[in-house]
N, C-alpha and C positions, 0 to 999 in steps of 0.2 A: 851160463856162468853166473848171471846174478840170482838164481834161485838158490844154488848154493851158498849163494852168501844168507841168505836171507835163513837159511836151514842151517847153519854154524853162527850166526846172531842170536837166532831165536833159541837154540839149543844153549849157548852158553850161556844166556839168560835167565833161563828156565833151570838150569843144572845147576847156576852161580845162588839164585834163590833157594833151591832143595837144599844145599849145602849148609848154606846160611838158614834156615827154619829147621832143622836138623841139628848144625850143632847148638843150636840157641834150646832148643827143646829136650833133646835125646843126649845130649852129653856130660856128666852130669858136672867135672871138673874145667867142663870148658869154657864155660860161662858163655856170655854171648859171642854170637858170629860177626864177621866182619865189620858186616853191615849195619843189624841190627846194633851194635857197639856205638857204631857213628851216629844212628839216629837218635836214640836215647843222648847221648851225650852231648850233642846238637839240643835236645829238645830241653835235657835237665841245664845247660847253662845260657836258654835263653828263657827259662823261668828264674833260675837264679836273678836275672840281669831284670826283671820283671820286681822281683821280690816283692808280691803280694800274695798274701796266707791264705786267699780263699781260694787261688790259680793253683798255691803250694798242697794244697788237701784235695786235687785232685790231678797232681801228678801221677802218682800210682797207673789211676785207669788209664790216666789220658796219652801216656807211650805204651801202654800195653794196646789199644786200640793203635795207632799210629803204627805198630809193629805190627801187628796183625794184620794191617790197610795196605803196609806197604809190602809185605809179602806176597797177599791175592795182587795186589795191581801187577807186581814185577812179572808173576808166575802167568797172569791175562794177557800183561804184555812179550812175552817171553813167547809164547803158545802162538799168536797171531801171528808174530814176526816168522815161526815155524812155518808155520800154512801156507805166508803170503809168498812162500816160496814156488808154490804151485797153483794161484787161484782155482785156475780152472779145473779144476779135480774136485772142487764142488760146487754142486750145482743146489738152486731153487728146485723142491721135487714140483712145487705146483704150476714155474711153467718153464720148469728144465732149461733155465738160461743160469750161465755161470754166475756165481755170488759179490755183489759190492763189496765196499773197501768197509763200509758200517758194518755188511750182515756178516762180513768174516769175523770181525772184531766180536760180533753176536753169538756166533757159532762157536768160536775158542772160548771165552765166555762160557756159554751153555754147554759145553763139553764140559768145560774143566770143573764146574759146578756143580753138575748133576748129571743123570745118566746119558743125557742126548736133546733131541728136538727132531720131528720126521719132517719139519720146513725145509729140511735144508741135511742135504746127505754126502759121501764120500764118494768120488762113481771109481777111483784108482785102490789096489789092492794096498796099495804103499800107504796111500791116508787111510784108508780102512784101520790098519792098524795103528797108526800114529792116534786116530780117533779116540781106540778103546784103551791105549795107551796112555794118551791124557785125563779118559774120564777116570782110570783106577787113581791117577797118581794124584788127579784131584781129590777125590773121596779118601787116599788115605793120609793125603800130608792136611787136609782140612780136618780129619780125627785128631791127628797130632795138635794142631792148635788149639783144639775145642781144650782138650786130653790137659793142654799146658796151661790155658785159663785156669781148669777147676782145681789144677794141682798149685799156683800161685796166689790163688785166691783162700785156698784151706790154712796154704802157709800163712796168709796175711792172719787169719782168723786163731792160730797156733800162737802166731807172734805178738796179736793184742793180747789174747790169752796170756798167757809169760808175766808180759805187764802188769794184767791184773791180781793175778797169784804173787808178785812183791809188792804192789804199793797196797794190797789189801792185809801188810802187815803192818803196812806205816806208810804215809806221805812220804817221809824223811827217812836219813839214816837212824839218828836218836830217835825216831819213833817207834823206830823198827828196832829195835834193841831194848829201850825200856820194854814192850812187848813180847819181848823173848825169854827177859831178865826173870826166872821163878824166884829171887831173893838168895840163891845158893849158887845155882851155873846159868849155860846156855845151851845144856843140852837135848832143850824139846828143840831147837833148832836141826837138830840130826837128820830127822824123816822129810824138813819140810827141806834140807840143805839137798838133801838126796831127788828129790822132785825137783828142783830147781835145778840143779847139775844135769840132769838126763835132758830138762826143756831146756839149757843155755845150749848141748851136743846139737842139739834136735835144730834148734836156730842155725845154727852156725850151718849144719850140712844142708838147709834148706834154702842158706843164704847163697852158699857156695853152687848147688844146683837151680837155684831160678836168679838171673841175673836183675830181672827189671822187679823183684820182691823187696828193695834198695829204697825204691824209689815210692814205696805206699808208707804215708807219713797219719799220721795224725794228732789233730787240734789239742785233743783234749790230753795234758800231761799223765793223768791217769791210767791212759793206752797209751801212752808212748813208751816201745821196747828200751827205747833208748835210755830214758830217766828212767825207768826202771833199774836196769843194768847197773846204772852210776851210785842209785838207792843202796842194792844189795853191796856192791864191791865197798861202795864205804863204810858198810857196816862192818863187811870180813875183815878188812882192812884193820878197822881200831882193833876185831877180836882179835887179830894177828899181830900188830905192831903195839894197841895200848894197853894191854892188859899186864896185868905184874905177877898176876899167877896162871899161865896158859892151862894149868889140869882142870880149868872148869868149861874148859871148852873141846872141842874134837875136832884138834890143828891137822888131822888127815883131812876131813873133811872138808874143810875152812880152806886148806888148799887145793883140794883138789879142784873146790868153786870157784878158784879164783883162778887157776890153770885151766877151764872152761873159755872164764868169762874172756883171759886173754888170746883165748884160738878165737874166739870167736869178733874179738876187736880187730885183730889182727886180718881175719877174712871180711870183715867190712871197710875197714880201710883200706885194704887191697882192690876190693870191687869197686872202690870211688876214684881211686889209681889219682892221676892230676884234677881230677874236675874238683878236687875239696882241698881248700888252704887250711894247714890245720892249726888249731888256735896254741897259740905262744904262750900264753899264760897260763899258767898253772892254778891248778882249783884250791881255796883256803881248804886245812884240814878242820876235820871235825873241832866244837866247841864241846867239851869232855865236861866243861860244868854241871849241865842239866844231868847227865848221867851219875856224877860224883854223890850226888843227892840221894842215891837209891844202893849207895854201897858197894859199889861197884870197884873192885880190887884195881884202880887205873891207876897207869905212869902219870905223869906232869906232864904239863898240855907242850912245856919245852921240848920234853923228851920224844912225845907222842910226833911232833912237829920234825925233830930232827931222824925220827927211825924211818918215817914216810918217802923220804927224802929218796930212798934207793928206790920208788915206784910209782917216780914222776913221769914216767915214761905212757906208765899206763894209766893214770891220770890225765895226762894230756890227751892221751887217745880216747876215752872219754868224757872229759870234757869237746872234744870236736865232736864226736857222731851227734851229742847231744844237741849242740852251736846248726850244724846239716838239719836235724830234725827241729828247728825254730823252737826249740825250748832252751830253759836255764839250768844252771845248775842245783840239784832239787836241794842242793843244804842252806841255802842263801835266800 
């Protein structure tokens, strides 16, 4: 009677882990698995509670390791508890006595690892197969993990990318807009609006299919997606709310960037779900001064102030991802 227990333990523990490193991997709208949910979340709000930036710049790796650790443990341990339902169905081949409580631990282990070990073998038809059964399901849910590092790690490398391609038009929003400004319109911004619109899509669906891609921050404001984001939308923003003659700009496009930028706020605020308090304060609008200087057809800074006003919503939003990602607000 207790072998079966120990064969419906170790099986639901093993199935309960596939499940959970499956929908965490293979799902692309499910974001993380049960489990995996809890441990990140556990781990991201006891670095919060930590709140030191050299711990915080290697958040990223350090739950994707802990994810990955505690998947092989669960599925090591899952597999033993399987086996130790029958000890004695394997045996030492080198002096044919039935296997310890360590060298079982060793054998599920070395099964579930790699293709086997001739120390130590199956002598029942029933473990024979439960054997070759765990080596496949090890070798293919360990491709899956490999599979899910290089595919989270591309996106990290996507997402500084992003960053680079707007703050390399400005620091700032007013940077980025004197920079744009050819003395007539705005519209060499067209091709670069259109690249940035496909990489804000491109973000948003990579954010929505890798749940712990949340969680890789970085130092330097330059590479942060985040102040990125808040750069570009403040610029579209004045081009859509300050401008007094909209025909120098291409208000399709201006919105379509900014119907991106809010699917895409929208799916990070959602992945942080309770673990992010989001900030109350609303960010100043732009100073239209520096720009007034270059001729720029603008409303009054009053007006520019009060048209904003209906897209505090999305302002607030980021300003938070920004406040998550230990940086400021980049017009300040």
């Amino acid at each position: 009677m207790l072998s079966y227990v120990f064969y419906l333990l170790g099986f639901s523990i093993t199935v309960f882990t596939i499940i959970d490193l499956m929908w965490t991997t293979l799902w692309v709208d499910g974001g993380a698995g049960w489990l995996t949910n809890k441990l990140t979340t556990a781990v991201w709000k006891i670095i919060k509670a930590l709140d030191n930036r050299y711990i915080y710049n290697i958040t990223g790796p350090l739950i994707m390791i802990l994810t990955l650790f505690h998947w092989v443990l669960l599925l090591w341990i899952g597999v033993t508890i399987f086996f130790a339902g029958n000890p004695e169905a394997l045996i030492n081949t080198s002096t044919n006595e039935v296997i310890s409580g360590w060298e079982l631990f060793y054998y599920s282990g070395f099964t579930l690892f790699t293709l086997g070990i001739g120390d130590y073998t199956a002598q029942t038809l029933f473990f024979k197969i439960a054997t070759a059964l765990v080596s496949g399901l090890g070798m293919l849910l360990l491709t899956f993990g490999a599979s899910y590092i290089i595919s989270v790690i591309s996106a990290v490398v996507e997402k500084r990318s992003f960053a680079g391609s707007v703050m390399g038009l400005g620091e700032n929003s007013i940077e980025l807009l004197k920079n744009a400004w050819n003395g007539k319109d705005f519209y060499q911004l067209d091709l670069i609006l259109t690249d940035l619109n496909s990489k804000i899509t491109q973000l948003t669906q990579q954010t929505q299919a890798f749940p712990l891609l949340q969680y890789y921050h970085n130092e330097d404001q330059e590479k942060a997606s985040a102040v990125a984001i808040g750069v570009l939308d403040e610029a579209l923003t004045l081009l859509q709310y300050g401008l007094k003659d909209q025909s120098i700009i291409n208000l399709t496009l201006v919105k379509a960037t900014q119907s991106s930028i809010a699917t895409y706020l929208n799916t990070v605020i959602a992945r942080y779900g309770k673990q992010v308090k989001k900030v109350t304060e609303i960010p100043p609008p732009l100073d239209l001064t520096a720009l007034k200087e270059l001729n720029i057809p603008l409303v009054s800074q009053k007006k520019y102030s009060e048209n904003i006003k209906k897209i505090e919503k999305r302002r607030n939003q980021i300003s938070t991802i920004i406040t998550i990602d230990h940086h400021k607000w980049p017009n300040t």
